[in-house]
TORKOL-4160 file (C-alpha; in steps of 0.2 Angstrom, whole numbers, padded with zeros to 4 digits, m for minus):
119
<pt num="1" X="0166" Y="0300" Z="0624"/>
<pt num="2" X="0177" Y="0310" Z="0635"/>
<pt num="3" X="0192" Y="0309" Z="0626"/>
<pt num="4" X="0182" Y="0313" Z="0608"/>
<pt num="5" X="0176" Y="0329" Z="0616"/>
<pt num="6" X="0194" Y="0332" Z="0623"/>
<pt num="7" X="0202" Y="0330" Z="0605"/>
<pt num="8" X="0189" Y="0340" Z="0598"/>
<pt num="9" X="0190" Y="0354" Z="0612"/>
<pt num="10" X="0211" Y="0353" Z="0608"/>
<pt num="11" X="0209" Y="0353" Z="0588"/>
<pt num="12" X="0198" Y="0370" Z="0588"/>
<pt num="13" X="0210" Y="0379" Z="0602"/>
<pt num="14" X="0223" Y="0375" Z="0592"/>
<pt num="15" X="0217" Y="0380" Z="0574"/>
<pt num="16" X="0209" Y="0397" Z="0584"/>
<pt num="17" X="0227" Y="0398" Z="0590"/>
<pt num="18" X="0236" Y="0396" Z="0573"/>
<pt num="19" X="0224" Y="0406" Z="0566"/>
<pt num="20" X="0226" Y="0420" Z="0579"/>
<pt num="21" X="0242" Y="0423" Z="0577"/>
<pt num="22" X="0244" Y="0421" Z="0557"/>
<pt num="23" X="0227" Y="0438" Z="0559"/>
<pt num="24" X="0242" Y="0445" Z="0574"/>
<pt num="25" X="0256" Y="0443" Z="0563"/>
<pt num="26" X="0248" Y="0451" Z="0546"/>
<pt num="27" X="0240" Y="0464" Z="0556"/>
<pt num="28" X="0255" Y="0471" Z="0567"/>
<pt num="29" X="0269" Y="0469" Z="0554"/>
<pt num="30" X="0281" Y="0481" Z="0557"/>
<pt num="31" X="0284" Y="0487" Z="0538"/>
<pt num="32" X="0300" Y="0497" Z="0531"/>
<pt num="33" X="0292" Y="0513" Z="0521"/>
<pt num="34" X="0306" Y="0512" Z="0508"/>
<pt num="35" X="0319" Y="0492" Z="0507"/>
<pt num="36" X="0334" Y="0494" Z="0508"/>
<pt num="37" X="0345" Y="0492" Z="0493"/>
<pt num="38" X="0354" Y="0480" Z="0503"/>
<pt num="39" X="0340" Y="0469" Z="0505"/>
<pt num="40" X="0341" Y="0464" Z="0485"/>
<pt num="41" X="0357" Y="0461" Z="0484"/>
<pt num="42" X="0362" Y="0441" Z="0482"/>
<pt num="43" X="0372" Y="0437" Z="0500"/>
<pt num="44" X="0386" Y="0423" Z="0497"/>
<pt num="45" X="0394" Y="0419" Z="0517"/>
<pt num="46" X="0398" Y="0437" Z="0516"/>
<pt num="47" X="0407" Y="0440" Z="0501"/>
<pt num="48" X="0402" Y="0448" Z="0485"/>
<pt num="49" X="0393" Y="0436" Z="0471"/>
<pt num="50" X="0404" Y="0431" Z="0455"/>
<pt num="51" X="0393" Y="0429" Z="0441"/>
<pt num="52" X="0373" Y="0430" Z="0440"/>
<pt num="53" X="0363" Y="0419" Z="0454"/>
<pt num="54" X="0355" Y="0408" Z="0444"/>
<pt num="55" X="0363" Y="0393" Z="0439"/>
<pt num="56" X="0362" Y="0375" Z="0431"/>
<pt num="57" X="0366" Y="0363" Z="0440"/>
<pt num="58" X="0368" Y="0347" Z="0434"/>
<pt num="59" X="0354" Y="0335" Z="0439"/>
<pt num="60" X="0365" Y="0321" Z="0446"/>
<pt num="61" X="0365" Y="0332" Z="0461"/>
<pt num="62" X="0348" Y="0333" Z="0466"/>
<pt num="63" X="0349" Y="0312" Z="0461"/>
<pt num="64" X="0364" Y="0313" Z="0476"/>
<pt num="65" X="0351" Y="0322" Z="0486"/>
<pt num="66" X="0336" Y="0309" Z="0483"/>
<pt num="67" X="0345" Y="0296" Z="0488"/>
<pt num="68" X="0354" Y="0306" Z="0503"/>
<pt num="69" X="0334" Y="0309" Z="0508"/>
<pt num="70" X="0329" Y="0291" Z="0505"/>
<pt num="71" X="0341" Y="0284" Z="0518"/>
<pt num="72" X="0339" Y="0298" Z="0529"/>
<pt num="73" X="0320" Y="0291" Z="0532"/>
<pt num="74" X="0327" Y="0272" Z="0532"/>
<pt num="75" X="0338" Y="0278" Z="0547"/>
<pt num="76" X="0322" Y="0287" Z="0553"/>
<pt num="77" X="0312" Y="0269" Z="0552"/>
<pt num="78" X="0325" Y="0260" Z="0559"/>
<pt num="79" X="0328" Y="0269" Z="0575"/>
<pt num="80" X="0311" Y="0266" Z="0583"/>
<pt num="81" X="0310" Y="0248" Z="0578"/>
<pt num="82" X="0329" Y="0246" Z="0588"/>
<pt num="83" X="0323" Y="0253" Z="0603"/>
<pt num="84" X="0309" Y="0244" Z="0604"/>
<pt num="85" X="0314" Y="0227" Z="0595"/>
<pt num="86" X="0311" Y="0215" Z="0612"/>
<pt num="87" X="0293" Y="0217" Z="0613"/>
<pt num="88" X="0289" Y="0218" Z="0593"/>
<pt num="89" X="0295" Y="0201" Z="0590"/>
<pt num="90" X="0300" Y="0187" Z="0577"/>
<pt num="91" X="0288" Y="0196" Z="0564"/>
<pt num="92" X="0295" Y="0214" Z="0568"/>
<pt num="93" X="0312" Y="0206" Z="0562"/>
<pt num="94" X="0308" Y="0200" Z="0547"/>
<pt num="95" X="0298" Y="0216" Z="0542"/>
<pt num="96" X="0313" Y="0226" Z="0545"/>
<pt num="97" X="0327" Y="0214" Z="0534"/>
<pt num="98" X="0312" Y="0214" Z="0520"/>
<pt num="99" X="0311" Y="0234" Z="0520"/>
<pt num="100" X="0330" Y="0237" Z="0521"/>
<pt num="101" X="0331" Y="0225" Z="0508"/>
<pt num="102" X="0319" Y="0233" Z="0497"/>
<pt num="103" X="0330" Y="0248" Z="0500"/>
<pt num="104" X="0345" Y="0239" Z="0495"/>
<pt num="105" X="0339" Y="0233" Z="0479"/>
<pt num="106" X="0335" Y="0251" Z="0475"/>
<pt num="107" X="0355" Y="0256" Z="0478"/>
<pt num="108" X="0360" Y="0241" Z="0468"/>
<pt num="109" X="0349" Y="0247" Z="0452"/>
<pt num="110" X="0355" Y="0265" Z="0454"/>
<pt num="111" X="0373" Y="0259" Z="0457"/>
<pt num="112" X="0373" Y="0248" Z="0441"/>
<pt num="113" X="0362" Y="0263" Z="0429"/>
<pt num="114" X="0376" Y="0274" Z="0434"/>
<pt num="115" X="0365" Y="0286" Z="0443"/>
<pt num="116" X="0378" Y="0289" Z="0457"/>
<pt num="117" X="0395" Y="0288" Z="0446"/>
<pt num="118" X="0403" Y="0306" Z="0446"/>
<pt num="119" X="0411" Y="0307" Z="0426"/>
């Protein structure tokens, strides 16, 4: 019962906390009477924009970036499960070859659509 009280004593510090400091925040923010028309400018590393800022890109890029973010998490999964493989077992194993298999399979089908082919 201890520990339900203690969770519950650290859940309401922390949202009187978060919500403390979002009241602070909005309360003492330190406003500019008149922005800057430097602030509306587009910033490019420095250098003055070519052209307007918004542009198409082609969708096979955000399809590079799913699956950059897909294996991202599978590295995420898998280093936990390495450093604690000895006391997880047989099961643990097989588990982990099953979900990088199902994450293989997924590179295969996008490899044979196409999906990552630059033209």
């Amino acid at each position: 019962m201890e520990q339900w009280t203690a969770a519950f004593a650290f859940l309401v510090v922390s949202g009187v906390v978060a919500f403390g400091l979002v009241a602070a925040a909005a309360v003492l923010a330190v406003r500019a009477r008149r922005a800057p028309a430097l602030k509306t400018t587009t910033y490019e590393c420095g250098e003055e924009p070519e052209g307007l800022a918004w542009v198409r890109f082609h969708p096979r890029y955000y399809v590079v970036a799913l699956v950059f973010v897909l294996f991202d998490v599978e590295a995420v999964f898998l280093f936990p499960w390495a450093v604690s493989i000895r006391g997880l077992g047989m099961v643990a194993v097989v588990e982990m070859v099953l979900f990088v298999a199902v994450l293989m399979l997924g590179w295969a089908y996008a490899m044979r659509k196409g999906a990552l082919d630059w033209q």
